[in-house]
Residue, then its C-alpha position, 0 to 999 in steps of 0.5 A: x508550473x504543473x497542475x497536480x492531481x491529488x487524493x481528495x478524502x472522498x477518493x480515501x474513503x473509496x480506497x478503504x472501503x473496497x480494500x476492506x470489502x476485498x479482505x472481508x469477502x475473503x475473510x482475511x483480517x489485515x491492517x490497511x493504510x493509505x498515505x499521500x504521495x510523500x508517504x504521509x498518513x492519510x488512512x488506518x484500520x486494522x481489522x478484527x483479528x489482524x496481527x498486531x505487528x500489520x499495523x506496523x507493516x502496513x503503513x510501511x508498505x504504503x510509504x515505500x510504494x508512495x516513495x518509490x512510485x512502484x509496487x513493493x514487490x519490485x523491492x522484495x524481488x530484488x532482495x531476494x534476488x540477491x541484492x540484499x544490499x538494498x534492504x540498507x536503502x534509508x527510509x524504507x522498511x516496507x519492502x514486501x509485497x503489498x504495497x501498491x503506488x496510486x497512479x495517475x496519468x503517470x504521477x504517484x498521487x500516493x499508495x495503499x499498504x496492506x499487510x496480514x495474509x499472504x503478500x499475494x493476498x495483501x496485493x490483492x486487496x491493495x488493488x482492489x482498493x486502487x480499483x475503486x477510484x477507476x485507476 
């Protein structure tokens, strides 16, 4: 049997906050969502201003990066790669970029999503996040 590091909320509040200091220093209204390593909800807000369709993108890039242990970029480059077959992936629908996996000593403790700007920016403010808690 394996000892497991999970994120305790303290490391959620972290996450958030630096995620949303990242987007306010920018100015960039977003929705950020933070889920456990099974894509479970953890986190939500969505910023003054935010699209209301990021509160739906958001949590989807979370669980996807969660599920797949990787950033959503790897998926969206595939795609438009031309391996559109993938977007019939069951259970994934979070696949552009911004969703960022929280690793840890190589095992997925969970993932940040964030979705409102452009998906460079949306990763950005997703690392920062990670960022926060040292990983």
């Amino acid at each position: 049997m394996k000892t497991k590091s999970i994120l305790e909320f303290t490391d959620v509040k972290a996450i958030a906050a630096a995620a949303e200091a990242e987007a306010l220093k920018h100015n960039w209204a977003v929705s950020i969502a933070i889920v456990d390593d099974g894509g479970h909800l953890l986190w939500f807000q969505r910023l003054d201003g935010a699209a209301p369709i990021s509160a739906h993108i958001a949590p989807g890039k979370a669980r996807t990066s969660a599920l797949g242990r990787r950033e959503t970029k790897i998926y969206e480059d595939m795609i438009n790669g031309g391996r559109a077959s993938f977007l019939s992936a069951p259970g994934l629908e979070g696949m552009l970029e911004g969703g960022v996996p929280i690793l840890k000593d190589g095992q997925c403790l969970g993932a940040v999503g964030v979705s409102g700007v452009k998906s460079t920016e949306d990763a950005q403010i997703a690392k920062a996040g990670v960022a926060a808690i040292g990983l």
